[in-house]
C-alpha positions, 0 to 999 in steps of 0.5 A: 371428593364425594363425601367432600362434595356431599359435606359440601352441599349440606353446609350450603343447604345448612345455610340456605335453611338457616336464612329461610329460618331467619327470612321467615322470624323477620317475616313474622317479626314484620308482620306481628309490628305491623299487627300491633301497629294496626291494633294500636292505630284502630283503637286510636281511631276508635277514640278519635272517632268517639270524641268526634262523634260528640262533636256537634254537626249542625250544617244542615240544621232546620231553625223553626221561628214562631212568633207567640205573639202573634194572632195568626193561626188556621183551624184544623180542617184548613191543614188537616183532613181525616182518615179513618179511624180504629176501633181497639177490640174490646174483650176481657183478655186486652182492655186498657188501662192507660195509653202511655206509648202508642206505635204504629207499624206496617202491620200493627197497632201496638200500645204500652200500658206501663202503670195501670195493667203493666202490659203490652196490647198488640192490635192488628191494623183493622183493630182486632186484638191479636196479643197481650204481653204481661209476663211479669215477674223475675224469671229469664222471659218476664219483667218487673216493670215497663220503663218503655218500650220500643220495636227492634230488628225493622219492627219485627221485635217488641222490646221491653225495658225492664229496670228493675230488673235491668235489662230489655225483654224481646218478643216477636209481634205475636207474644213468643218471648225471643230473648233478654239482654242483661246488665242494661244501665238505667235508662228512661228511654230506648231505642235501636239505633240499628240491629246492634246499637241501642240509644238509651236516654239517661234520667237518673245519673246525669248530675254525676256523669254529664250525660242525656244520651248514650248510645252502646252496643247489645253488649254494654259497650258505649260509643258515645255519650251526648248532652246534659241533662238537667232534671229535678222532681219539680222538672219532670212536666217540661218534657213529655218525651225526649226520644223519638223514632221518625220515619228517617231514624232515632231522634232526641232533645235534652230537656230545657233545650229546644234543640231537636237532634238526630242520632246515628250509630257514631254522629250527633246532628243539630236537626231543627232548632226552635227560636221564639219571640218572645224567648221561651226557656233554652237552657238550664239556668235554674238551680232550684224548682222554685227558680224554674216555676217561676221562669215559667211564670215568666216565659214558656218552655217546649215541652217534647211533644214534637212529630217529624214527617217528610214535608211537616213537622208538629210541636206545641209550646208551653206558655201561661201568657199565651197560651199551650199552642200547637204550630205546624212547620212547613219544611218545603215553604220553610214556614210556620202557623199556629194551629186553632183546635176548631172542626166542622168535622164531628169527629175531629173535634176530639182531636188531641197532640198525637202520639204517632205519626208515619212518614207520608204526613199521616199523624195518630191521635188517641180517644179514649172511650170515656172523653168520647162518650162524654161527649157524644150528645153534644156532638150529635147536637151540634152536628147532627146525625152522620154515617160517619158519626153513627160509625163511631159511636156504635157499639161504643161505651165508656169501657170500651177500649181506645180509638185510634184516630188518623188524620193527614196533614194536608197544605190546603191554605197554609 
């Protein structure tokens, strides 16, 4: 009866061990379909997401009408005032060549010099030199060229486009080469949408691909993609820029249309859309240089140069009728005014369309030495001696380096 009994149990615990077994295989049979259910429905969603993500949002659009036609217009002192100004050091280790970005952060001046000295000059705010990056060549920490540059991780990185070399080269603030990221398609511009998402404007490739902007991921893997571009040889004057980095994030237009968007990590947003009387050019429907300069003719066209701040936003249109206009549009009144370049300020008569501007209405215009000098008789004619003026001008030659020019946009009889 013992061995019995003893044969008993163990067939029972034979049993008990065999539907632990089986409870345990359905457990992970369970487990590993809901596991592949999940993976199969995340990557579904990813491409949900994608194909949403190009799908146009413009509930929130600003739409911007100026009238050309009209004569109405404030002179610069009646809606801007002057800061300051700041003079670039000028030694043999950081003289410029040519402006052809200008950043401004809490802490530097930083300008990009892609086709004459082929380098990036770093200034402090007070405008003494702090840095040159110029390592050229095809070694892990160099660049063949300077296609852009842009700021990475809260502006703490200095990134350089390089494609020829396809791929970005970052720097700290002071020059020290932190690290590349390689096997970058061509783009004409970048920026970082965050710590771990590039947008990247596409000039070369857009006839076959049917894209403007593509927005990836550090590694290559792409979002989305947005817009289509139209571009020949004979098109390249009617954009000056085509992405913008604001106070409030990563903006964008595709050329020959005057619709300014914002872009996030996953969305596309219709941000302000410029509408004119008469019409400039809005669209594509040339097939030849020859048929775009003759629209032209015709009509004007926007051609990029486009600033965001909290309560203003500056852009200037493009017409042979009427004239290169620069308008400023007031978001709180919802109104907008055409600008007439005349100050009784000596030195804001050498103002220029800025190249930067800061969220608090604040805008960064460039001098260079040379125009500056070329004019300073007649602005001591005109205006006579000044502390401010004689400021400017000291220790100022046609070589010296540029000077940064700040002035704010203030609402005074707009």
């Amino acid at each position: 009866m013992l061995v019995k009994r003893e044969m008993v149990l163990g067939n029972s615990e034979y049993e008990r061990g065999l539907n632990i077994k089986l409870n345990m295989m359905s457990q992970k049979y369970v487990r590993c379909v809901w596991l592949i259910s999940l993976i199969l429905l995340s990557v579904s969603c990813v491409k949900k997401d994608r194909k949403m993500s190009c799908m146009l949002s413009d509930n929130l659009c600003r739409h911007i009408n100026v009238d050309l036609k009209s004569d109405d217009y404030i002179d610069l002192d009646s809606i801007m005032e002057l800061v300051g100004f700041i003079k670039l050091e000028s030694n043999q280790n950081c003289f410029i060549g040519k402006v052809e970005k200008l950043i401004i952060t809490d802490n530097e001046v930083i300008i990009a010099d892609k086709s004459i000295a082929r380098a990036v000059y770093v200034f402090n705010l007070d405008g003494t030199f702090r840095t040159k990056i110029s390592q050229q060549g095809r070694g892990p920490q160099e660049y063949l060229e300077i296609s852009d540059v842009f700021m990475m991780n809260d502006n703490s990185e200095i990134s350089v486009l390089d494609n020829e070399n396809n791929r970005i080269v970052s720097f700290d603030c002071y020059g020290k080469f932190l690290y590349s990221i390689k096997n970058l398609p061509w783009y004409h511009a970048v920026e970082s949408i965050d710590t771990c998402t590039l947008i990247g404007f596409d000039l070369s490739n857009t006839k076959k691909l049917n894209r403007s902007f593509v927005v990836q991921d550090l590694y290559g893997r792409v979002n989305y993609t947005f817009g289509n571009n139209s571009y020949s040889d004979g098109f390249s004057y009617s954009r000056k820029i085509n992405l913008y980095r604001f106070y409030d994030g990563i903006y964008g237009s595709v050329n020959f249309e005057n619709t300014i968007y914002r872009f996030t990590k996953d969305s596309v947003y219709a941000s302000y859309k410029i509408n004119t009387t008469p019409p400039i050019i809005d669209g594509s429907d040339f097939k030849t240089d020859e048929s775009f300069k003759d629209k032209t003719k015709k009509s004007g066209h926007f051609n990029g140069e486009f600033l965001n701040m909290k309560q203003y936003v500056l852009f200037e249109i493009m017409n042979l009728n009427f004239g290169h206009s620069i308008y400023v549009y007031d978001k709180m009144s919802d109104t907008t005014i055409k600008i007439r370049n005349v100050s009784n300020n000596p030195i804001m008569s050498l103002w220029s369309f800025p190249l930067a501007c800061t969220g608090d209405n604040k805008c960064c215009s460039v001098i260079m030495a040379s125009n500056a000098c070329g004019s300073k008789g007649a602005l001591y004619e005109q205006f006579g001696s000044s502390q401010t003026l004689d400021l400017f001008y000291s220790e100022l030659t046609s070589d010296s380096n540029p000077i940064i020019l700040i002035t704010k946009i203030v609402n005074k009889d707009f």
